[in-house]
ROSE-4610 file (N, C-alpha, C; in Angstrom, 1 decimal, always signed):
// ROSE-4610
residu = [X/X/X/X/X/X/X/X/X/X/X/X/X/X/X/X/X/X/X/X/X/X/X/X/X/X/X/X/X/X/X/X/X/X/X/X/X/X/X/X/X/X/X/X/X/X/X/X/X/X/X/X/X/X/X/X/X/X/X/X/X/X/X/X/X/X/X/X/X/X/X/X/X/X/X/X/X/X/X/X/X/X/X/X/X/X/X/X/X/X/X/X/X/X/X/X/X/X/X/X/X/X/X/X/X/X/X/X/X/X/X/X/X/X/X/X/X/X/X/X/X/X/X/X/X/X/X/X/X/X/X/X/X/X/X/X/X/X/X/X/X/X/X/X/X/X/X/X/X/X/X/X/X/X/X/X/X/X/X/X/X/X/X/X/X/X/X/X/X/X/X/X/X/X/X/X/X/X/X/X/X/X/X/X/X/X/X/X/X/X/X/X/X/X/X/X/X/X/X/X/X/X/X/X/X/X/X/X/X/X/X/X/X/X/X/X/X/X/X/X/X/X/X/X/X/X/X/X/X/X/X/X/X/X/X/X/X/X/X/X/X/X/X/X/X/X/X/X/X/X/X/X/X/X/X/X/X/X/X/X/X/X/X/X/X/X/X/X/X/X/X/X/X/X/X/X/X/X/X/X/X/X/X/X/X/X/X/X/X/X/X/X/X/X/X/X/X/X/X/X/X/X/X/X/X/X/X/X/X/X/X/X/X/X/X/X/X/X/X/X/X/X/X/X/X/X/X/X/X/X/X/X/X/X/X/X/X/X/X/X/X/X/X/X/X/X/X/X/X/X/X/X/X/X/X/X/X/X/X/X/X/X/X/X/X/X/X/X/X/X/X/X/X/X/X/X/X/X/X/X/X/X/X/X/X/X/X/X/X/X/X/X/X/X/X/X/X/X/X/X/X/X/X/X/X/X/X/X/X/X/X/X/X/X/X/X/X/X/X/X/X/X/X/X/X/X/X/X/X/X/X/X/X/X/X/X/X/X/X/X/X/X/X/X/X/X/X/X/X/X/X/X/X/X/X/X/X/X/X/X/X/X/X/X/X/X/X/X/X/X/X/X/X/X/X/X/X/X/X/X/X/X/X/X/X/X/X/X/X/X/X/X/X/X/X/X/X/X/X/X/X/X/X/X/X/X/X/X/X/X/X/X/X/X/X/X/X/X/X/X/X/X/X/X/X/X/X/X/X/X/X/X/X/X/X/X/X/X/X/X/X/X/X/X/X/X/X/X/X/X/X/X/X/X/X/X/X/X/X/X/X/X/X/X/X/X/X/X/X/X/X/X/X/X/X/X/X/X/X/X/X/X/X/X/X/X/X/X/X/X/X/X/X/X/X/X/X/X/X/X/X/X/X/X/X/X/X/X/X]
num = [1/1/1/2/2/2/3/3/3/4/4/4/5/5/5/6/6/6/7/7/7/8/8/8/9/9/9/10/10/10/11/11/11/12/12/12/13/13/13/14/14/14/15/15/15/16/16/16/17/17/17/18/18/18/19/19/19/20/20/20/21/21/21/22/22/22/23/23/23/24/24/24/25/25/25/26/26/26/27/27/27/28/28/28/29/29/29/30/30/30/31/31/31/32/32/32/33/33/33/34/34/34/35/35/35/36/36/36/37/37/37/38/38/38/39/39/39/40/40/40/41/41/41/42/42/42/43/43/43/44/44/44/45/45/45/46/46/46/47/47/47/48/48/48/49/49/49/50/50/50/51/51/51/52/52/52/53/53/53/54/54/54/55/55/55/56/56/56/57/57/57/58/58/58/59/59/59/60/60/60/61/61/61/62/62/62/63/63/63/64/64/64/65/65/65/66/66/66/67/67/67/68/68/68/69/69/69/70/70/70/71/71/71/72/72/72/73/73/73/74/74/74/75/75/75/76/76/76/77/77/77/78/78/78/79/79/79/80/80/80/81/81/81/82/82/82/83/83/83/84/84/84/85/85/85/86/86/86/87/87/87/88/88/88/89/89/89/90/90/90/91/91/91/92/92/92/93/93/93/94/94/94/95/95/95/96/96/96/97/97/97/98/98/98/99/99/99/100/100/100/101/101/101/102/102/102/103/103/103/104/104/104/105/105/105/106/106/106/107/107/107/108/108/108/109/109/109/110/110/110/111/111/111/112/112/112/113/113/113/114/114/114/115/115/115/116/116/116/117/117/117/118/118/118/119/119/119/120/120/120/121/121/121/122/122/122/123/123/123/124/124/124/125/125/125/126/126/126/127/127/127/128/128/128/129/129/129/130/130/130/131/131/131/132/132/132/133/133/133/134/134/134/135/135/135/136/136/136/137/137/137/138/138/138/139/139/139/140/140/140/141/141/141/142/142/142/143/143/143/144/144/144/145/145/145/146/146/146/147/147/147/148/148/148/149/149/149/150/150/150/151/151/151/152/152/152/153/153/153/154/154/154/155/155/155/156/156/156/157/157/157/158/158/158/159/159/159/160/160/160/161/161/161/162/162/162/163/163/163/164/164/164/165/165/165/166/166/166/167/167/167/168/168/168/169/169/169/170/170/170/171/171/171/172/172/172/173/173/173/174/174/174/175/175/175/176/176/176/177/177/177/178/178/178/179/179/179/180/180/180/181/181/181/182/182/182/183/183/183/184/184/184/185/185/185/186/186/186/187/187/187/188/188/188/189/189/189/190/190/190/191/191/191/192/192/192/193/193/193/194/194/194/195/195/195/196/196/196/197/197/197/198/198/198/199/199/199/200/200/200/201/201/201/202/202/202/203/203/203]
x = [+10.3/+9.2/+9.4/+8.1/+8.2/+8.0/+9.4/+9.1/+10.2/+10.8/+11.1/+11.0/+10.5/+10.4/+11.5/+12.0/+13.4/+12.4/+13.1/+13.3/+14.3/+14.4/+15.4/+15.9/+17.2/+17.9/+19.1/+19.4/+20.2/+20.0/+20.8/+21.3/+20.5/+20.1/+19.2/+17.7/+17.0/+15.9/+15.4/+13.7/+12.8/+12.6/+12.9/+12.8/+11.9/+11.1/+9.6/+8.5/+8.8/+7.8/+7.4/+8.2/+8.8/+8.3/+8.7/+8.8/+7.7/+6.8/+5.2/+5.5/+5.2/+4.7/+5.4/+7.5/+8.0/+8.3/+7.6/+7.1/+6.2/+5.1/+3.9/+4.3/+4.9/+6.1/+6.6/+7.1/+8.2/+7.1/+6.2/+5.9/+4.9/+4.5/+4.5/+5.5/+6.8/+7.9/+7.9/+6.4/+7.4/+7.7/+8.1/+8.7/+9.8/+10.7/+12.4/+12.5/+12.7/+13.0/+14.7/+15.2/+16.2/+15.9/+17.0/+17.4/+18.1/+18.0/+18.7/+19.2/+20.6/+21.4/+21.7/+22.4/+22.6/+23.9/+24.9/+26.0/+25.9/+26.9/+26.8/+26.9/+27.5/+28.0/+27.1/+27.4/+26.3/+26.1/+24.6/+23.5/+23.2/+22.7/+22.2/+20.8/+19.8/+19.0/+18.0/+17.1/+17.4/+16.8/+16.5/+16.6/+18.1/+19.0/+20.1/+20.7/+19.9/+20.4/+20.9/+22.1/+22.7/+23.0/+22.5/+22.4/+23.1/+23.5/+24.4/+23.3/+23.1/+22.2/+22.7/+22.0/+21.9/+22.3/+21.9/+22.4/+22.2/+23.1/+22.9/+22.3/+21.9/+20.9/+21.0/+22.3/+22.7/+22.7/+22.3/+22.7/+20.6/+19.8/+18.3/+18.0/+17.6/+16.6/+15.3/+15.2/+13.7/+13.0/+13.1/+12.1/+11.9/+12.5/+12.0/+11.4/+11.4/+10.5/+9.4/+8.9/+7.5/+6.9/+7.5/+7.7/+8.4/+8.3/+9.6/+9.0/+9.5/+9.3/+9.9/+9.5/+10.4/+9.6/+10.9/+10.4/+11.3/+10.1/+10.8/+12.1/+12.5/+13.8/+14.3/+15.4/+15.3/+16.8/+16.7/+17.7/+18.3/+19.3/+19.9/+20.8/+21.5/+21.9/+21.2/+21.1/+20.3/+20.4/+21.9/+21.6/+21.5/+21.1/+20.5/+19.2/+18.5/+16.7/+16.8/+17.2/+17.0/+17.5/+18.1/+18.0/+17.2/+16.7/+16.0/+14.3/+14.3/+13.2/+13.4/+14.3/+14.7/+14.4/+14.8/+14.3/+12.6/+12.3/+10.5/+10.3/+10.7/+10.1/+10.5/+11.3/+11.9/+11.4/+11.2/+10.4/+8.8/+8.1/+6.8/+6.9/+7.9/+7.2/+8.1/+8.6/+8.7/+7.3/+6.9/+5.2/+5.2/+5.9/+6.0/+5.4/+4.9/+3.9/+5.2/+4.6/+5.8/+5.0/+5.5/+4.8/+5.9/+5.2/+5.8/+5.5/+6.2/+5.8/+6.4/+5.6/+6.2/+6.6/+8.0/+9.4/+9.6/+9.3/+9.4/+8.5/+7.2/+6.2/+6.5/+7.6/+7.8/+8.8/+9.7/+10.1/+9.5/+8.3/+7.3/+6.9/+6.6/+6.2/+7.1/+8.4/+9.5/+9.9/+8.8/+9.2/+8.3/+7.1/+6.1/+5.3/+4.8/+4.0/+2.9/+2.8/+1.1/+0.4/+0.5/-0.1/-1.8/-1.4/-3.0/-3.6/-3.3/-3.6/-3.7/-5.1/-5.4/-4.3/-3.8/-3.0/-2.9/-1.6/-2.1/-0.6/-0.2/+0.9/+0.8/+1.6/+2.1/+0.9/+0.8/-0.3/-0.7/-1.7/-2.3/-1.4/-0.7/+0.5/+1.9/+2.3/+3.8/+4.3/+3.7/+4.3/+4.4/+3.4/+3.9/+4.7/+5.1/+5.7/+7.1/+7.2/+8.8/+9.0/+8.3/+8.2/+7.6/+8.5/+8.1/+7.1/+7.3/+7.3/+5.7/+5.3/+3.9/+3.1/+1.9/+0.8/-0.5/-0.2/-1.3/-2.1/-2.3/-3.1/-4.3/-5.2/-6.7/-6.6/-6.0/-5.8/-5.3/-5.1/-4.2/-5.7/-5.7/-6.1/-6.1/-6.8/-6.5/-7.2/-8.2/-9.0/-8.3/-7.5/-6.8/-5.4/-5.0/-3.9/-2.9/-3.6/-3.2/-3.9/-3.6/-4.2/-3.1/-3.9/-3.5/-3.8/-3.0/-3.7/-3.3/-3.3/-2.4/-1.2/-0.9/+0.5/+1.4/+0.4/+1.7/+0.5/+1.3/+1.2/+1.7/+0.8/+1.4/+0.2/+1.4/+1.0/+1.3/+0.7/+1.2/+2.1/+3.2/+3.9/+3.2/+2.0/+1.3/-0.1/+0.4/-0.8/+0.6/+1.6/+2.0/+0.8/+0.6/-0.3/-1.2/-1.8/-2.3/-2.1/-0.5/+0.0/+1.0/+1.1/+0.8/+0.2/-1.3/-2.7/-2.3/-1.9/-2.0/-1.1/-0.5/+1.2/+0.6/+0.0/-0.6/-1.6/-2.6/-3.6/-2.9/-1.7/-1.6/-0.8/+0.3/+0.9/-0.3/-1.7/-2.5/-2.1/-1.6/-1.0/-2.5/-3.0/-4.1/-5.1/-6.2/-7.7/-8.2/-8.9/-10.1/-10.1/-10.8/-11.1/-10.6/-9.5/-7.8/-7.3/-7.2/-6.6/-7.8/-8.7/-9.9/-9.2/-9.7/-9.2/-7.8/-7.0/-5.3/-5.6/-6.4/-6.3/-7.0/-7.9/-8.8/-7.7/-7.1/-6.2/-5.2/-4.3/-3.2/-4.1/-5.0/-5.0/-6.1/-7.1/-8.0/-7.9/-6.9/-6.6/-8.3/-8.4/-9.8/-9.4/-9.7/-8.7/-9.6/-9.1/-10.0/-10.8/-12.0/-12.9/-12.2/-10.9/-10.3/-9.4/-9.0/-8.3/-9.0/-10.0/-11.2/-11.9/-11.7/-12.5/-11.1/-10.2/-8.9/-8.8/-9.0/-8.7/-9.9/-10.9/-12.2/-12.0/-11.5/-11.1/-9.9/-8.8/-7.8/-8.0/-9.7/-9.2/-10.5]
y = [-7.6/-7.9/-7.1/-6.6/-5.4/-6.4/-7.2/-7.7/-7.4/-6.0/-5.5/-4.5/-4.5/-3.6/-2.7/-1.1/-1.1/+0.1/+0.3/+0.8/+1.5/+3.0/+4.1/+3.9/+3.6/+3.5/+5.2/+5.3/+6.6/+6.7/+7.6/+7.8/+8.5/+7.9/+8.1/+7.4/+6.9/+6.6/+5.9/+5.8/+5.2/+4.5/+3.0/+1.6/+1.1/+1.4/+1.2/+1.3/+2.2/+3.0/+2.4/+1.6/+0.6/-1.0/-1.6/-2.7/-3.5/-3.2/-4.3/-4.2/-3.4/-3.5/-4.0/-4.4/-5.1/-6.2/-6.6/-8.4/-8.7/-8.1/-8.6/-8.4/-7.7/-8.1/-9.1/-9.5/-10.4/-12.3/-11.8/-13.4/-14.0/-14.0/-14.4/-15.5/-14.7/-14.7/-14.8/-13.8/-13.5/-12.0/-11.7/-10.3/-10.2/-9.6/-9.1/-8.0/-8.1/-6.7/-5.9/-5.1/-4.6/-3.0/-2.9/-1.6/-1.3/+0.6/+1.2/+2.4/+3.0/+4.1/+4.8/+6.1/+6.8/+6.5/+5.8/+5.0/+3.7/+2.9/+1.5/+1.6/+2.4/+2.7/+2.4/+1.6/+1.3/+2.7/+2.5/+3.1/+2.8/+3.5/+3.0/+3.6/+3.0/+3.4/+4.2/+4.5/+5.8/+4.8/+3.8/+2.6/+1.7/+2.3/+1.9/+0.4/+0.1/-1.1/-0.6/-1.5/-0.9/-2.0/-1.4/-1.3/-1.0/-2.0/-2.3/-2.1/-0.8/-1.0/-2.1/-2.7/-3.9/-2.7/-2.1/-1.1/+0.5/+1.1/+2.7/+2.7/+4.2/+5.1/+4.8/+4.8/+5.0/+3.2/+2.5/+1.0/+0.2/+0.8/+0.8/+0.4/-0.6/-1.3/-0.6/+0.2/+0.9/-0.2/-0.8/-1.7/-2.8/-3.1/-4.0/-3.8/-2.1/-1.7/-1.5/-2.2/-2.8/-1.7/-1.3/+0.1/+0.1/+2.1/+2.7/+2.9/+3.0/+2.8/+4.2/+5.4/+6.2/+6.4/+6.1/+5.9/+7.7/+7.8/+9.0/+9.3/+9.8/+10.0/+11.7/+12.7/+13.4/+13.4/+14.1/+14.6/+15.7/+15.8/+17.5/+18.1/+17.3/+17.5/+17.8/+18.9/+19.4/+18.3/+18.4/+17.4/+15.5/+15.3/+14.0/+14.3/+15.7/+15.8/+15.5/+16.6/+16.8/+15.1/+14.4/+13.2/+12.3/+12.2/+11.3/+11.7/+13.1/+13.8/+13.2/+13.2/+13.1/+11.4/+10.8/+9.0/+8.9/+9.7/+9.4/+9.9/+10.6/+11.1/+10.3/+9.3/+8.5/+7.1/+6.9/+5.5/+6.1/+7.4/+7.4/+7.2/+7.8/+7.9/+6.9/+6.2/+5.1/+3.7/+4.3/+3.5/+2.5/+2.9/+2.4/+3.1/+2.4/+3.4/+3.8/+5.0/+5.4/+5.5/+5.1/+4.8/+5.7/+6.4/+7.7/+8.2/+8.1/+8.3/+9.1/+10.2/+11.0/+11.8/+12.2/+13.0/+12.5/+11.5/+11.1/+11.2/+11.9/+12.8/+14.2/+14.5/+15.7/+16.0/+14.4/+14.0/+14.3/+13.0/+13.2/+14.6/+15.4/+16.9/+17.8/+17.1/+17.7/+17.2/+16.1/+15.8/+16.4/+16.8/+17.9/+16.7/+14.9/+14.5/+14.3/+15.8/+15.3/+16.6/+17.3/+18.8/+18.1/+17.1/+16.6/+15.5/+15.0/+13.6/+13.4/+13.1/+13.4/+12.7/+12.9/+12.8/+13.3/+12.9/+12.7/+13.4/+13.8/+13.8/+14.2/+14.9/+14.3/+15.5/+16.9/+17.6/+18.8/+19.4/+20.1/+21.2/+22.0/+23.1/+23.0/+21.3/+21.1/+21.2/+20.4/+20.5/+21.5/+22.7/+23.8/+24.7/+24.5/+25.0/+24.7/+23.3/+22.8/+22.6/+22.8/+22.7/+23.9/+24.5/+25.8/+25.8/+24.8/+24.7/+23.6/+23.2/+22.7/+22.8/+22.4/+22.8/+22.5/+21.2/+20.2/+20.6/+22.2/+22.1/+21.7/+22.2/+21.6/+19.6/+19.4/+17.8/+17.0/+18.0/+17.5/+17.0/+15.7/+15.3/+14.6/+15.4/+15.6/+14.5/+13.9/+13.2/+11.6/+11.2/+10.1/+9.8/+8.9/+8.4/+8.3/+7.3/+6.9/+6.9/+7.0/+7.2/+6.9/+6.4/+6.2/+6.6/+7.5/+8.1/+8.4/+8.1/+8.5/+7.8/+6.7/+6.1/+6.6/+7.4/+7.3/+7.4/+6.5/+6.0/+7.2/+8.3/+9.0/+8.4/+8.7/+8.4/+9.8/+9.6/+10.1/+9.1/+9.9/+9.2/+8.6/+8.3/+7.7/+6.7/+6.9/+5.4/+4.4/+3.9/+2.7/+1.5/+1.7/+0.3/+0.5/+1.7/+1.9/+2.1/+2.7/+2.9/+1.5/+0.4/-1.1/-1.5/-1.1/-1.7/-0.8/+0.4/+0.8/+0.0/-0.3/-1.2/-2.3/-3.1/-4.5/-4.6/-3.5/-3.0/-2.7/-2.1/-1.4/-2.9/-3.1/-4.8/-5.8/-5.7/-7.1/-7.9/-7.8/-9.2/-10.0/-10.4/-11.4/-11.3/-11.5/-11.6/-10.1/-9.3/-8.5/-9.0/-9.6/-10.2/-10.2/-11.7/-11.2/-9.8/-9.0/-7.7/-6.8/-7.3/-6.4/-7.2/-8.8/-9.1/-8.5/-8.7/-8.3/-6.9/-6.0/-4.6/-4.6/-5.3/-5.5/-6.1/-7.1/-8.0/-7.3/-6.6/-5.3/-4.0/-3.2/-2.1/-2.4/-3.5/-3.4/-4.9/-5.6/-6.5/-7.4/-7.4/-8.7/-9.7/-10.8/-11.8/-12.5/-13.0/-13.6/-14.6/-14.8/-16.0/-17.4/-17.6/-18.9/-18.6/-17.5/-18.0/-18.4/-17.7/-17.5/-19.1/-19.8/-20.9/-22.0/-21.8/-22.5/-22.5/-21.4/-21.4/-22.2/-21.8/-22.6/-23.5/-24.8/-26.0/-26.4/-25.6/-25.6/-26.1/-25.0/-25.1/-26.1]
z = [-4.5/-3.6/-2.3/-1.8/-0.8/+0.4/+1.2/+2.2/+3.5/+3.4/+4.6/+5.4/+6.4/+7.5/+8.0/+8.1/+8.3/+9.6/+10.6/+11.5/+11.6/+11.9/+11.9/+13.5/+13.8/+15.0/+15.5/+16.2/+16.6/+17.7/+18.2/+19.2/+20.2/+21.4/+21.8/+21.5/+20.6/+20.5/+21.5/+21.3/+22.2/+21.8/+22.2/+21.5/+21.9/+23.3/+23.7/+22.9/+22.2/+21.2/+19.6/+19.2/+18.2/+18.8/+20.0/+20.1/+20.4/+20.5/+20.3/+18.8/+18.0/+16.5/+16.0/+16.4/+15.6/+16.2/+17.3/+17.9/+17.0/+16.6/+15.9/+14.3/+14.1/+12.6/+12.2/+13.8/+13.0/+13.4/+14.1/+14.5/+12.8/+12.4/+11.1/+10.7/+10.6/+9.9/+8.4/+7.8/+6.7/+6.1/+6.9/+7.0/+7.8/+6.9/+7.5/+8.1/+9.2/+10.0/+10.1/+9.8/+9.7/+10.2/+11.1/+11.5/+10.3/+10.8/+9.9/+10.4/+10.7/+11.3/+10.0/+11.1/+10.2/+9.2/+10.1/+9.3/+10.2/+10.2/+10.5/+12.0/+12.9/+13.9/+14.7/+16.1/+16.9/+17.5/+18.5/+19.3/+20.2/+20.8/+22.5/+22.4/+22.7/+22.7/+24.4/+24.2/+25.1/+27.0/+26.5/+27.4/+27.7/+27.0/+27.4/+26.8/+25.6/+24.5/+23.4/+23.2/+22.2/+20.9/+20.1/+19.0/+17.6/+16.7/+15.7/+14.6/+13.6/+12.6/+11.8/+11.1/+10.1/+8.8/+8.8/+7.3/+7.2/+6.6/+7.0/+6.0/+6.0/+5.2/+3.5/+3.4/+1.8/+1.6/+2.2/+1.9/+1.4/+1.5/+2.1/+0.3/+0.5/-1.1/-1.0/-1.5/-2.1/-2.6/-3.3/-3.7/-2.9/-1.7/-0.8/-0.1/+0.5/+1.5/+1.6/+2.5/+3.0/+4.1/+5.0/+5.5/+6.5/+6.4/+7.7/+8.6/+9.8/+11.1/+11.5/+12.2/+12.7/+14.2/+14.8/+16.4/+17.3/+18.2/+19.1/+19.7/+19.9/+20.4/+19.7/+20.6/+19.9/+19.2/+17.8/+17.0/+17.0/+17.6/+18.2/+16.9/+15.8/+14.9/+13.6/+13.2/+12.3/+11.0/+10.7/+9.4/+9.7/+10.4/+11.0/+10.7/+11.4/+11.1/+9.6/+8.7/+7.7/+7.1/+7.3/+6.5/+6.5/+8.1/+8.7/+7.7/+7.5/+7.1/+4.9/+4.8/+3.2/+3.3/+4.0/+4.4/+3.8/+5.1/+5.2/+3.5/+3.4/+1.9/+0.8/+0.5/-0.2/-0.6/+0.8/+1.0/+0.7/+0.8/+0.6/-0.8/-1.4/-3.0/-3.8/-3.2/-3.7/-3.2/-2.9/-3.0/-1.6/-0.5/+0.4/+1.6/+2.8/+4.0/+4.9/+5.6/+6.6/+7.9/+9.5/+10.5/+11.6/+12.0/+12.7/+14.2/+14.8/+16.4/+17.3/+18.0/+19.0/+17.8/+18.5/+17.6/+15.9/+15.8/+14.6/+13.6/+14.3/+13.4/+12.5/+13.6/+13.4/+11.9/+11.8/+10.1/+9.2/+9.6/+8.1/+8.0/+9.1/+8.9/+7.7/+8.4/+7.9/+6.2/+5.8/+4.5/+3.7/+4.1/+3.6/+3.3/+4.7/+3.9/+4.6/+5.8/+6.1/+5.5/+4.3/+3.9/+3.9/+3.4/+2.6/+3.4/+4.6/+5.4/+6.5/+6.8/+8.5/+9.3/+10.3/+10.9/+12.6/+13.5/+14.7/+15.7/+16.2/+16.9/+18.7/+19.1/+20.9/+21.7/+21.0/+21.7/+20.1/+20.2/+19.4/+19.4/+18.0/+18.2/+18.2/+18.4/+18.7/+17.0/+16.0/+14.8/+14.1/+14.4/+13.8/+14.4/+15.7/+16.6/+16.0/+15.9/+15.3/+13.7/+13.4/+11.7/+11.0/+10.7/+9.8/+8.6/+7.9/+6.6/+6.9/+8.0/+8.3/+7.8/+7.0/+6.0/+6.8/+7.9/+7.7/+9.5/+9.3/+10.8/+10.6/+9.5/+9.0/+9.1/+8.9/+9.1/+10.4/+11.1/+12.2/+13.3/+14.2/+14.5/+16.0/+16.9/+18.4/+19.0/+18.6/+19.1/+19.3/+18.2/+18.2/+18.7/+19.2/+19.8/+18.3/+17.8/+16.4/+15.1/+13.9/+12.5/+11.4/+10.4/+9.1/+8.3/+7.3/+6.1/+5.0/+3.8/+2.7/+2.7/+3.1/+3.1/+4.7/+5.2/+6.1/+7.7/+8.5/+10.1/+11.0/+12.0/+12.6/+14.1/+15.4/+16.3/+18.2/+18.6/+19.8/+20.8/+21.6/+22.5/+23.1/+23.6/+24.4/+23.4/+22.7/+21.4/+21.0/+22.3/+21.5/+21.1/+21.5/+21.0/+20.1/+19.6/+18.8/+17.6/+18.0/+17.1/+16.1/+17.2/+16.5/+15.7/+16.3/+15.9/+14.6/+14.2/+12.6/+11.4/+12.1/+11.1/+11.4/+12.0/+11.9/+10.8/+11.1/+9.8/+8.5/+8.4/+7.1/+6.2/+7.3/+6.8/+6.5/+7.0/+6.6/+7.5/+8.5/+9.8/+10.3/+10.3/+10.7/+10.0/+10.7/+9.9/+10.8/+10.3/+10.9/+12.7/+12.2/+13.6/+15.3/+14.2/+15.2/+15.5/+14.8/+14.9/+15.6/+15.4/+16.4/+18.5/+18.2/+19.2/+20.5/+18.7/+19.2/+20.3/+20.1/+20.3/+21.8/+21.8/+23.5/+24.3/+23.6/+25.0/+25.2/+24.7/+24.6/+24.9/+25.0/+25.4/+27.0/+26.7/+28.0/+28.9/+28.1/+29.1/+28.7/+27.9/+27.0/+26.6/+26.9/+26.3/+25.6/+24.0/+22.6/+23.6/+22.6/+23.0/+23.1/+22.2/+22.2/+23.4/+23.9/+25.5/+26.8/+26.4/+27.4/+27.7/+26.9/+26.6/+26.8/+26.5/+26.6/+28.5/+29.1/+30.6/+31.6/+30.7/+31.2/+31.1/+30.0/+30.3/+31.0/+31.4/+32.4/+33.4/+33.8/+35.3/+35.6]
């Protein structure tokens, strides 16, 4: 059963970038959220929390994963990219979505899985700038903060929240509706008709 969420942790990461969409993860509760390092060894994240992965790389149930999560932060160790990049590709074709942000676009780039999938990252030029092996400029996608396509979630450093609103969509977390809601009271400060109506009898 595909009912875990794993989130890639290291050294340095942007946990800001990660942390609305794995609030709205886990309130449900029925979805497991687990970090995942490169070995077990704690992390500090680039906000200064530190961090004990729940399981390294080589420990990760394929058939549980529900999806990966790769959050910004940079990777100065080549063979960290290339694993982190061998991850995203693992989990895609084992039939699971991958949700990718900032620097962590630059993975999936790096797993060869946006050749064929509209897709979104931090400015127009940066992914083929750092990715050689890049396919996907015809697909690349300036206009959006965030997008989903083909199994895999890519975002800009500046669409957290949008880039929520795509892993809330792709997981199924509420009704339509709610998830339309969810997106006005988190990005424009709109608050649902049932709070609106809840405060009006308050006061």
């Amino acid at each position: 059963m595909r009912d875990t969420v794993y989130v890639l942790v290291f050294e340095g990461f942007a946990d800001w970038q990660v942390a609305l969409a794995l609030a709205e993860i886990r309130r449900p509760g029925e979805w497991e959220v687990r970090s995942v390092g490169f070995t077990r060894e704690p992390v500090t994240s680039m906000s200064g929390l530190q961090v004990l992965p729940d399981v390294s790389m080589d420990e990760i149930d394929f058939n549980a994963v529900a999806l990966l999560m790769l959050p910004g932060g940079h990777l100065w160790l080549s063979t960290h990219i290339e694993r982190a990049a061998e991850l995203a590709r693992r989990v895609h074709d084992a039939g699971a979505p991958v949700a990718a942000i900032d620097q962590g676009v630059l993975y999936v780039a790096r797993a060869g899985l946006l050749g064929e999938c509209r897709h979104t990252g931090n400015w127009p030029g940066q992914i083929g700038r750092e990715v050689p092996s890049y396919q996907g400029h015809d697909q690349y996608d300036a206009n959006v903060l965030a997008v989903s396509d083909g199994g895999v979630i890519t975002a800009s450093h500046l669409g957290t929240i949008e880039f929520a609103r795509e892993i809330i969509h792709t997981l199924d977390l509420y009704t339509a509706s709610d998830r339309e809601h969810w997106y006005r009271l988190f990005k424009h400060a709109v608050p649902p008709p049932w709070l609106s109506v809840e405060v009006v009898r308050a006061a």
